[in-house]
NUTORMI-156944 format. One record per residue (C-alpha): residue number from 1; residue in three letters; chain; x negated, y negated, z. Coordinates in Angstrom, 1 decimal. Layout:
 seq type mol     xx     yy     zz
 NUM  ALA   A      X      Y      Z
...
//
This chain:
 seq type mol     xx     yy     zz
   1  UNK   A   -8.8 -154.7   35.5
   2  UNK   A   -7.2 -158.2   35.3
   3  UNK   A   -9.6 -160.9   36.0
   4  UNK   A   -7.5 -161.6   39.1
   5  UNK   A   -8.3 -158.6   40.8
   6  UNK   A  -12.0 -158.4   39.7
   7  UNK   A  -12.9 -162.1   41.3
   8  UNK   A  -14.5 -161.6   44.2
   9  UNK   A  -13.5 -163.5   47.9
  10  UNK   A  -15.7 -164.2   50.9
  11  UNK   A  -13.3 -163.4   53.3
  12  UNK   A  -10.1 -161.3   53.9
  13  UNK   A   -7.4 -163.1   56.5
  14  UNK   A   -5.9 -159.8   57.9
  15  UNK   A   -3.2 -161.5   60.5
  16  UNK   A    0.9 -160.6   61.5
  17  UNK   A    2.6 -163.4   59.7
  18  UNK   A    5.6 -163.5   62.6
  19  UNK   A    2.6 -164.3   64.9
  20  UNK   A    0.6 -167.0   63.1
  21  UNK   A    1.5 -167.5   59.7
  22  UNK   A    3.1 -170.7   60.5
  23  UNK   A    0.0 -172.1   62.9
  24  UNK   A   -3.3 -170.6   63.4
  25  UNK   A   -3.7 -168.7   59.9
  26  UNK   A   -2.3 -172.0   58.1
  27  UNK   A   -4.7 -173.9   60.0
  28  UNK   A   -7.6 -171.8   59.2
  29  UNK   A   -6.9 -170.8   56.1
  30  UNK   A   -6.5 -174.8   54.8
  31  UNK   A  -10.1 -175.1   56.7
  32  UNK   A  -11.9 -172.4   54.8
  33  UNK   A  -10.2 -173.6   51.4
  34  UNK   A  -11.7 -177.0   52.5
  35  UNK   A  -15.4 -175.4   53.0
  36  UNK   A  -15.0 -173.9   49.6
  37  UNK   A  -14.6 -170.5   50.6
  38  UNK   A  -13.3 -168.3   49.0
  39  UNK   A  -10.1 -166.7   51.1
  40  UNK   A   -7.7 -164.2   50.6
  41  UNK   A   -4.3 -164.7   52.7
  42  UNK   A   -1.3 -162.1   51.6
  43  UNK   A    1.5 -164.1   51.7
  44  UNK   A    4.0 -161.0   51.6
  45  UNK   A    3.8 -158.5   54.5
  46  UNK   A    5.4 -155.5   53.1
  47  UNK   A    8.8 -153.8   54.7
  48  UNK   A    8.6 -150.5   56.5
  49  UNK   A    8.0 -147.3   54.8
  50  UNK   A    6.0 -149.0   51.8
  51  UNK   A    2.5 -149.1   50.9
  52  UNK   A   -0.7 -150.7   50.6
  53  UNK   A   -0.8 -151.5   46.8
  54  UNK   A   -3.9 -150.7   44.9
  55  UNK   A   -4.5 -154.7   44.4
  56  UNK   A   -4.6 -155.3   48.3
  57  UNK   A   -6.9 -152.5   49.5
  58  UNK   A   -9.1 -153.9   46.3
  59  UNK   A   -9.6 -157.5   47.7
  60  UNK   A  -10.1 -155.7   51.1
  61  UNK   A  -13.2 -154.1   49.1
  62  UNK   A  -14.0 -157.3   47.1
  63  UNK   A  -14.7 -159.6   50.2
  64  UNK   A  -17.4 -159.8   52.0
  65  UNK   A  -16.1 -160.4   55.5
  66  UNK   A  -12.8 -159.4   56.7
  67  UNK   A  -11.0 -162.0   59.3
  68  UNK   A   -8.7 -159.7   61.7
  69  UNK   A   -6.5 -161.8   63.8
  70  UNK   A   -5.0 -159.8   66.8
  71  UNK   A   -1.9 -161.5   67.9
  72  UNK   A    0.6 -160.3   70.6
  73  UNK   A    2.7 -158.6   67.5
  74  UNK   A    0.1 -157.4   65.4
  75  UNK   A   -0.2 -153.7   67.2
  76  UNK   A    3.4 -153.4   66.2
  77  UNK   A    3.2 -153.5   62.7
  78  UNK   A    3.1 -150.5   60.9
  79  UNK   A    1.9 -152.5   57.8
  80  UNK   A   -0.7 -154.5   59.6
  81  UNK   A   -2.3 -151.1   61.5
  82  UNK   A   -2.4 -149.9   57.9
  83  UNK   A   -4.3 -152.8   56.5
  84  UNK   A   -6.9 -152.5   59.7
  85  UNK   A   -7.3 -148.8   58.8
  86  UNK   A   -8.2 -149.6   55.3
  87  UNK   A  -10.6 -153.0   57.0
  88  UNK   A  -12.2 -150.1   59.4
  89  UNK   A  -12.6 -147.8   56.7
  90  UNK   A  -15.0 -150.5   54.4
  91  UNK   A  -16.8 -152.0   57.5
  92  UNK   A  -17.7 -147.9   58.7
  93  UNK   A  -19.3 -147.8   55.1
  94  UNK   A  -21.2 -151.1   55.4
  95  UNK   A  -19.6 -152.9   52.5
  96  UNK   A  -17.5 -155.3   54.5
  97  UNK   A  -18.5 -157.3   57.8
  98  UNK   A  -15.3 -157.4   60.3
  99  UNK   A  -14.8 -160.7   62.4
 100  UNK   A  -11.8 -160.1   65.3
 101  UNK   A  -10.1 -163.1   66.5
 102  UNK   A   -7.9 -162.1   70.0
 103  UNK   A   -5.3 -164.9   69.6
 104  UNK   A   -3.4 -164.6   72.8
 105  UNK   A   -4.2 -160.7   73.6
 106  UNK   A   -6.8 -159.4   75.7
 107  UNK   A   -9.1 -157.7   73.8
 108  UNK   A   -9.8 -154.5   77.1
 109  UNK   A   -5.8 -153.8   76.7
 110  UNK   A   -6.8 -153.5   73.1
 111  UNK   A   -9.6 -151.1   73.4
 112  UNK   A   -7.4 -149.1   76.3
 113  UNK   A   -4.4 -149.7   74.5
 114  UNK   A   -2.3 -150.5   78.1
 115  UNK   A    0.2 -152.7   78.6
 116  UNK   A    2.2 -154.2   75.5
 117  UNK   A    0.2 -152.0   73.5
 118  UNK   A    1.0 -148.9   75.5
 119  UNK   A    5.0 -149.5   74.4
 120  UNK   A    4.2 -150.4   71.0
 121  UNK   A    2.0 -147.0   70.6
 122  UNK   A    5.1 -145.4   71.9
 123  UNK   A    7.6 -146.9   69.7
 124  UNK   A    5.1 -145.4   66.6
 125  UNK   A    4.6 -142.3   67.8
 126  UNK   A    8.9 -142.0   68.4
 127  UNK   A    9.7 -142.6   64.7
 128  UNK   A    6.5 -141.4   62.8
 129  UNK   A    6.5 -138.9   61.9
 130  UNK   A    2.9 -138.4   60.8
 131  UNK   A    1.4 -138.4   64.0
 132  UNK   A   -2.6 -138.1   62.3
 133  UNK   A   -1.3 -141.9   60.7
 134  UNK   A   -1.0 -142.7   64.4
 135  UNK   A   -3.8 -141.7   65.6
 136  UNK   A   -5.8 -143.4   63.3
 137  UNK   A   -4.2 -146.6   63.8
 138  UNK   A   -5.2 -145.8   67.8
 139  UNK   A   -9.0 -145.1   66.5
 140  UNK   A   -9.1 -148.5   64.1
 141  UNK   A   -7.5 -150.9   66.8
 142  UNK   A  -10.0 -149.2   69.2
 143  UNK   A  -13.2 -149.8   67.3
 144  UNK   A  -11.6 -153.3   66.1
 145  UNK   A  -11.7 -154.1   69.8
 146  UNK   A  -15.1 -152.8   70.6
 147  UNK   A  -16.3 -155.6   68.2
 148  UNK   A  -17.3 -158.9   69.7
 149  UNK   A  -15.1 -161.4   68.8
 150  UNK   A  -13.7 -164.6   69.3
 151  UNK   A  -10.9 -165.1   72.1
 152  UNK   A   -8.0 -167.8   72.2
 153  UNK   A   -7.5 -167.9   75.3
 154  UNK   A  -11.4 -169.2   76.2
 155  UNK   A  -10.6 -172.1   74.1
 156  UNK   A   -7.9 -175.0   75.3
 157  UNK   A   -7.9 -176.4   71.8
 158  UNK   A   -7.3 -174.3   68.7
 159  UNK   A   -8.3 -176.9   66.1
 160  UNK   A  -11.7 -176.6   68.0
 161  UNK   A  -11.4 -173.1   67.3
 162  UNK   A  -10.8 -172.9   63.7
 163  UNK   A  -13.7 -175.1   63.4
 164  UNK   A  -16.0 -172.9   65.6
 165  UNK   A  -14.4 -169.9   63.2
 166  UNK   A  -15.4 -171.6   59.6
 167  UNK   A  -18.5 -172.4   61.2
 168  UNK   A  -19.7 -168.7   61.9
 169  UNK   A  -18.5 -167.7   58.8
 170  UNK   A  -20.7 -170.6   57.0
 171  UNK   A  -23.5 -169.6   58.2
 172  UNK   A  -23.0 -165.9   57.8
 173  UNK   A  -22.7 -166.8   53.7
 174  UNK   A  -25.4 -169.1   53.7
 175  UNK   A  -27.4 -166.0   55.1
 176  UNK   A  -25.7 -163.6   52.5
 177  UNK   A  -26.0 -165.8   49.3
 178  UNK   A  -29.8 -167.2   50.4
 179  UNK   A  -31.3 -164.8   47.3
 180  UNK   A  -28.7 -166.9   44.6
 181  UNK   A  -28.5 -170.4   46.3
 182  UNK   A  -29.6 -173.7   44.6
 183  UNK   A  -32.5 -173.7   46.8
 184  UNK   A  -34.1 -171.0   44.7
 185  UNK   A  -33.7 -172.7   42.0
 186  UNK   A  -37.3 -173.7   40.4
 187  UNK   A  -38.1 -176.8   40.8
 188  UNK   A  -35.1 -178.0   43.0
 189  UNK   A  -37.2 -181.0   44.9
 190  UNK   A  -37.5 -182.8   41.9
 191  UNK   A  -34.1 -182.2   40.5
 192  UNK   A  -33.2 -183.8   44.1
 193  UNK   A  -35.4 -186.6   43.4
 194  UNK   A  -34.3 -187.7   40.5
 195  UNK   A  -30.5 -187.2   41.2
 196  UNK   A  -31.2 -189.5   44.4
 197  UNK   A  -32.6 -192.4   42.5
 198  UNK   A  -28.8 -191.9   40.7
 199  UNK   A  -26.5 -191.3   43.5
 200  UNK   A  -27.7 -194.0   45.3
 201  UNK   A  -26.5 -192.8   48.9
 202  UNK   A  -27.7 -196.2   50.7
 203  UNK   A  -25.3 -198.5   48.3
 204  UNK   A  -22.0 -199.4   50.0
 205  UNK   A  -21.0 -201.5   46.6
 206  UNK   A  -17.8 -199.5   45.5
 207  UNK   A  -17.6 -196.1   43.8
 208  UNK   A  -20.3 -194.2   41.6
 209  UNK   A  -19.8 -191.4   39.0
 210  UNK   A  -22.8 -189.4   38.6
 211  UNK   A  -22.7 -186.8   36.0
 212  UNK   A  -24.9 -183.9   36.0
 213  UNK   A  -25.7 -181.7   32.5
 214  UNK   A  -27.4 -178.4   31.9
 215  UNK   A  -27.4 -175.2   30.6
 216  UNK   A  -25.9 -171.9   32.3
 217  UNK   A  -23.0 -171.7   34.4
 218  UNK   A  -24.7 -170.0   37.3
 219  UNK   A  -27.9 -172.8   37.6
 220  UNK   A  -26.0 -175.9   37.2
 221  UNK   A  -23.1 -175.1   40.0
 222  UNK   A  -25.9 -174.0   42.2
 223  UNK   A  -27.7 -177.6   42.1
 224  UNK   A  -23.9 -178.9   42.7
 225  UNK   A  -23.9 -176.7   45.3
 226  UNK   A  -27.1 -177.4   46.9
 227  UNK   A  -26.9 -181.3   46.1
 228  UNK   A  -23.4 -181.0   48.0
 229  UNK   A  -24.1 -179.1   51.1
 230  UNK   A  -27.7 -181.7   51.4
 231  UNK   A  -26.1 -184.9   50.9
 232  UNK   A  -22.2 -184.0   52.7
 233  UNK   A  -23.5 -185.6   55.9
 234  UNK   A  -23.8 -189.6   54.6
 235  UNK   A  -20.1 -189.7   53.5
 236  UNK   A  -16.8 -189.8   56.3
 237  UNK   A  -14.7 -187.2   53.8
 238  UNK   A  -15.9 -185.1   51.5
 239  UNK   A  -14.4 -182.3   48.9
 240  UNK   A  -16.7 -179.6   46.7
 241  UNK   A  -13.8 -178.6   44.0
 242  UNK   A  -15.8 -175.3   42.5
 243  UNK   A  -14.8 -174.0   38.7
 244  UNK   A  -12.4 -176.8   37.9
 245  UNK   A  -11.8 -174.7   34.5
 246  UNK   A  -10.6 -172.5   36.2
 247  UNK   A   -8.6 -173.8   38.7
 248  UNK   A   -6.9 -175.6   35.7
 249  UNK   A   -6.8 -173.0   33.3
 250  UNK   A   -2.9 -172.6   32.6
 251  UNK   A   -1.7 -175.0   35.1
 252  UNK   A    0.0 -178.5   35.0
 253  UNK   A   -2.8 -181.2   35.7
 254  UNK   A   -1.0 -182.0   39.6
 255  UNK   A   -2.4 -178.7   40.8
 256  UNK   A   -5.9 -180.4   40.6
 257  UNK   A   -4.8 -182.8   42.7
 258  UNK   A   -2.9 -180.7   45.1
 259  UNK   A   -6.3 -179.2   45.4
 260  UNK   A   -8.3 -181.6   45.7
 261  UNK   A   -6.3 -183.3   48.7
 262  UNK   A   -5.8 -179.5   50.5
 263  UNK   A   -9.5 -179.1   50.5
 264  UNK   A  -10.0 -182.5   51.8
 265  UNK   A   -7.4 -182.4   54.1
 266  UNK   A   -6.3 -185.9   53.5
 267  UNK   A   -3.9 -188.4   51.2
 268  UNK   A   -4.7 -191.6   48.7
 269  UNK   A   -3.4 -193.5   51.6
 270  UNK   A   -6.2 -192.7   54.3
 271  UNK   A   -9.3 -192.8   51.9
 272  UNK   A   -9.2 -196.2   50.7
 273  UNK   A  -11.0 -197.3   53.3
 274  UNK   A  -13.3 -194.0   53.3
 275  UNK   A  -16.5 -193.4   51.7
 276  UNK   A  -15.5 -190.1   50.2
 277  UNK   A  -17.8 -187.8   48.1
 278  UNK   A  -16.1 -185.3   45.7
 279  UNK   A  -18.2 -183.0   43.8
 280  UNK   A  -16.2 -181.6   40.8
 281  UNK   A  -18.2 -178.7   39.1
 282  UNK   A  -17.7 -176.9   35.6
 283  UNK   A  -15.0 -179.8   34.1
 284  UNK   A  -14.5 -179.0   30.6
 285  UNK   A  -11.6 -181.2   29.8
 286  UNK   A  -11.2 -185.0   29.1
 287  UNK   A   -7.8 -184.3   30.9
 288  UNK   A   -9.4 -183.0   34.2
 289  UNK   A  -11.2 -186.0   34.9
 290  UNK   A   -8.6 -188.2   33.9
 291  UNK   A   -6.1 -186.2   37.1
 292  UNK   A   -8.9 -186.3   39.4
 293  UNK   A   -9.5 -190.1   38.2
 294  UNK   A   -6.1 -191.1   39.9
 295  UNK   A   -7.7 -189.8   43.3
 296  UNK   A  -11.1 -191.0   43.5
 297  UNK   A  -10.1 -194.4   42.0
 298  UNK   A   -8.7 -194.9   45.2
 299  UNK   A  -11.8 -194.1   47.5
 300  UNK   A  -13.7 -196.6   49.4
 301  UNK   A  -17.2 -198.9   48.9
 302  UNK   A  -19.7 -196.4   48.9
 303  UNK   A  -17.8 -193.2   47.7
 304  UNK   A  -19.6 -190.8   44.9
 305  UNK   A  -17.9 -188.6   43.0
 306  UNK   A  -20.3 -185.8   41.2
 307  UNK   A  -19.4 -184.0   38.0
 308  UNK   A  -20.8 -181.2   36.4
 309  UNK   A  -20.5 -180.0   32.8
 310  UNK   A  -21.7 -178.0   29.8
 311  UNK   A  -20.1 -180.5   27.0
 312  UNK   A  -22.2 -183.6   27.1
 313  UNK   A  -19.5 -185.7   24.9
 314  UNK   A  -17.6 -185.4   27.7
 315  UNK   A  -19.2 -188.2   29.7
 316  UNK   A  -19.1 -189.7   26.8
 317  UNK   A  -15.3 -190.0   26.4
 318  UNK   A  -15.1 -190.7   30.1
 319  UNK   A  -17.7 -194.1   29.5
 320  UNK   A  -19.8 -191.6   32.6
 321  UNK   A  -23.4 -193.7   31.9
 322  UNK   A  -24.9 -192.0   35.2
 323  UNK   A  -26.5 -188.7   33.7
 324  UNK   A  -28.8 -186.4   35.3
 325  UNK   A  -29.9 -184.4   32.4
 326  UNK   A  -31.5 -181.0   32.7
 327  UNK   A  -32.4 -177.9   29.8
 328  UNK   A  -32.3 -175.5   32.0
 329  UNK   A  -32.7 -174.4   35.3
 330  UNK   A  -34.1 -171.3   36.4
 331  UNK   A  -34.2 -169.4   39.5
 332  UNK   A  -37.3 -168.0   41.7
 333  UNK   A  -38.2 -164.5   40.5
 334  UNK   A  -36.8 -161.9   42.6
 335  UNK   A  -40.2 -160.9   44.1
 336  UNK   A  -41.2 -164.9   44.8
 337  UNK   A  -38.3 -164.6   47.0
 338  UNK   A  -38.8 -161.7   48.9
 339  UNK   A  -42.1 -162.8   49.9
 340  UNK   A  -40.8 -166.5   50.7
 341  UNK   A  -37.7 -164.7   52.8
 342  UNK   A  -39.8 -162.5   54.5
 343  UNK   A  -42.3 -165.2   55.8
 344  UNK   A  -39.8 -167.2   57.1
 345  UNK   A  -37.8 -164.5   58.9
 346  UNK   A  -40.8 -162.0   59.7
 347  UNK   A  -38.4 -159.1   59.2
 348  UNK   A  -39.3 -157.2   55.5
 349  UNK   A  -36.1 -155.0   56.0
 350  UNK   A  -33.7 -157.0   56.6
 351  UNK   A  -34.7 -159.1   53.2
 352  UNK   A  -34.5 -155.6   51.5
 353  UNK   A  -31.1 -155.3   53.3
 354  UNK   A  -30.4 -158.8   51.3
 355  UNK   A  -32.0 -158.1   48.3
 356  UNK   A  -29.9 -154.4   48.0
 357  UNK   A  -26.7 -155.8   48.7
 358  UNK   A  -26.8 -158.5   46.3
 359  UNK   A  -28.2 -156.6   43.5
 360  UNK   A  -25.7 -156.0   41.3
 361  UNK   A  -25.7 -159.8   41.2
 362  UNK   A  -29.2 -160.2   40.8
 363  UNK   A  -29.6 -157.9   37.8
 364  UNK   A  -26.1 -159.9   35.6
 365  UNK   A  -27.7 -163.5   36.8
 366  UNK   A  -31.8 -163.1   36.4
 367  UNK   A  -32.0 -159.9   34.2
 368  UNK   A  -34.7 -161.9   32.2
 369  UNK   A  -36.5 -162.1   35.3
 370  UNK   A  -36.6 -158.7   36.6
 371  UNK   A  -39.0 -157.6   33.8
 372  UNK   A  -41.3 -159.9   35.0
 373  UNK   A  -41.6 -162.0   32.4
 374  UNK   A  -41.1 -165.8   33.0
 375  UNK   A  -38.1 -167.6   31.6
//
């Protein structure tokens, strides 16, 4: 398996591309690139007759929630029935959570399939001919529709919606990924304390460059993270470009910026006068922070730009004199967090819901601490 395939996304876009592709997807999909998560939008809708490929129904399995965008055309694709078969499938076994969005249907001639439905069911059933296919096309846009969702047509302004869209789904990930967020991290107040006397939020005196340093991949994005989402607030723009190694890795230095201005939904033009904060994490290259230099050299009084690292002559090279130095950062046992989740949300088995779904994660990040043993 290609290291493509076997990254994991947070959410599937399942949507007909004659529909939306050129308005509501593009707009959503740029919106939860900007939040930093991680989407996958199929960019080729396949011709009659053909199928599924093997690496399409595998980022249907990989993602953890599964965006379905019902549009007037969407009951009359073969292709795109197929795909909500395969969603329908994942989401009846509990590894995938399914979000409908009705984007100009009504979700009851859905469920009853009547109306524009009714003809398109008929048009299947006239040159399929595997009816069972059909049928459970019928049974996965049925169930789809029995699923509360989101409705276009109780919302005048779709920009509104897209926001109230990567909203839900923010919070639905903060509730998924509370066992291996930076607030687990041991210690975290202090790391926040100290990076604050750095940062400097209260200083409208031009642009600072705060490096941060440590140890392990996994610790030192999730204090990005958590230093991010905490601070986010203060600033009028603001960008968190995750894995900059690998966003770079085999590409020319202008997809950085491309990025970095797609996630931030904005030009060098309109930031000048902004106090931006951009967070860049994992930089391994002199050459990275020289691209992303061009951009934040631009921002306004008051901007911060965050960068994380494992090379320490990196910030060096770049004359970075703001360091926030750390050994190493370690997370919460498994069993300190079960007892702090559980307090807070009174409900033992839906933290054991938690803790079983993101075990296969627990056990590759904190497989010194499952023994017990502290790190």
């Amino acid at each position: 398996m290609s290291s493509a395939t076997a990254s994991k996304y947070d959410v599937f876009l399942s949507f007909r591309g004659l529909d939306t592709r050129r308005n509501f997807i593009s707009f959503l999909y740029k919106e939860l690139i900007r939040r930093n998560i991680r989407t996958f939008k199929d960019d080729k809708e396949l011709e009659n007759g053909r199928r599924i490929s093997p690496e399409l129904k595998r980022a249907i399995e990989e993602s953890k929630f599964a965006v379905v965008v019902v549009s007037v055309n969407y009951a009359a694709s073969p292709w795109c029935l197929d795909e909500l078969v395969k969603i329908m499938d994942f989401e009846n076994k509990g590894s995938i959570t399914v979000m409908p969005i009705f984007h100009g249907v009504d979700p009851c001639h859905l469920r009853r399939q009547s109306g524009d439905v009714a003809e398109q069911f008929k048009k299947h059933e006239a040159r399929e001919e595997d009816l069972d296919k059909v049928a459970s096309w019928r049974r996965a846009l049925t169930n789809l529709a029995s699923i509360s969702g989101d409705c276009s047509s109780k919302c005048e302004d779709e920009s509104k919606l897209v926001d109230e869209i990567a909203d839900k789904i923010s919070k639905k990930l903060m509730i998924v990924t509370t066992i291996s967020n930076g607030s687990n991290l041991v210690g975290i107040d202090t790391h926040m304390k100290a990076l604050n006397r750095k940062l400097d939020l209260n200083s409208n005196k031009g642009l600072r460059v705060v490096g941060i340093w440590a140890r392990g991949y996994n610790g030192r994005s999730a204090l990005a993270k958590y230093v991010y989402q905490n601070i986010c607030q203060h600033f009028d723009s603001h960008c968190f470009l995750g894995s900059v190694k690998r966003i770079s890795h085999g590409r020319h230095l202008s997809h950085l910026h491309e990025e970095f201005l797609i996630r931030i939904q904005g030009s060098k033009q309109n930031l000048k006068d902004q106090k931006v904060l951009l967070v860049a994490d994992d930089v391994n290259k002199l050459e990275q922070l020289d691209a992303l230099a061009e951009d934040f050299n631009s921002f306004g009084p008051g901007s911060v730009v965050i960068i994380t690292t494992q090379d320490k002559q990196l910030f060096v090279s770049a004359g970075i004199k703001l360091v926030y130095e750390v050994e190493l950062l370690r997370f919460q046992k498994v069993c300190e967090l079960i007892r702090t989740f559980a307090f807070k949300k009174r409900d033992i088995s839906a933290v054991f819901k938690l803790v079983y779904y993101r075990a296969t994660n627990i056990a590759a990040k904190w497989s010194g601490c499952l023994s017990g043993r502290s790190g």
